[in-house]
C-alpha positions in Angstrom: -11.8 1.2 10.2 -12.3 2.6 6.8 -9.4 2.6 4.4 -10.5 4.2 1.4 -8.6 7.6 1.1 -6.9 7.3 3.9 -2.8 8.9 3.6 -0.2 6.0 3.5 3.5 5.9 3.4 5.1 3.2 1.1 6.8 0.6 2.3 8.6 -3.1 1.6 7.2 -6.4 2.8 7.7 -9.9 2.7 6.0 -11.7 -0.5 5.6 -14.7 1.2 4.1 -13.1 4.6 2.2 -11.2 2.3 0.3 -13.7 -0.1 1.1 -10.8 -2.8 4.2 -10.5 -4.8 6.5 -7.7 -4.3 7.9 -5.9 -7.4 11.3 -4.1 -7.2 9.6 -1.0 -9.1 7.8 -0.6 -5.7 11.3 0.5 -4.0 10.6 3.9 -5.7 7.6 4.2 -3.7 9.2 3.4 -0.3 8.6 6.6 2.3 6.6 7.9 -0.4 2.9 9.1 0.4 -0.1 8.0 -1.6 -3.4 7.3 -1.1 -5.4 4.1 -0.5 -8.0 4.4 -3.4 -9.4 0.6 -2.7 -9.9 -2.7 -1.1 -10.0 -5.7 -3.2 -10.1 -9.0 -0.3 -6.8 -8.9 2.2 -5.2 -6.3 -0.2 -5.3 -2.6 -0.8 -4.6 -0.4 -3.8 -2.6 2.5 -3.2 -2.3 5.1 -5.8 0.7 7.6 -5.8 0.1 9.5 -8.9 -2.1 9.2 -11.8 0.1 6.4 -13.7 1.4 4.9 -10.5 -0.7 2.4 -8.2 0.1 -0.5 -6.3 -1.4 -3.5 -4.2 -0.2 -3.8 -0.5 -1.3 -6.5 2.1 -4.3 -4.5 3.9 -2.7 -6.5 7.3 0.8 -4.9 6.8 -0.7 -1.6 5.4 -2.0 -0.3 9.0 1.0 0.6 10.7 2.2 2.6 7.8 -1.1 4.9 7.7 -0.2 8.6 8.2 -2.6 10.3 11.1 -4.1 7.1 11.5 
């Protein structure tokens, strides 16, 4: 499935699940929409406005996807 652009709500996980750490600042993205703008490896960057972007476990990511 491709990724790239793709709508996705923000959302909270697990930084040991995730193999990325979680930053608190992220809470003000949670139910949010941005969009995935890239995959780097088993993570995703998802950018919310033009100063505010954020990695998310591509494996965790899916369910959150909006009109998937």
């Amino acid at each position: 499935m491709e990724l790239i652009g793709k709508k996705v709500m923000g959302f909270k996980f697990r930084t040991k699940e995730a193999g990325i750490k979680y930053n608190f600042a992220m809470n003000n993205k949670i139910n949010e929409i941005g969009e995935i703008e890239k995959i780097d490896g088993k993570f995703c960057l998802v950018k919310f406005n033009e100063f505010d972007s954020w990695y998310y476990p591509i494996d965790k990511i899916k369910k959150h996807l909006l009109n998937a």
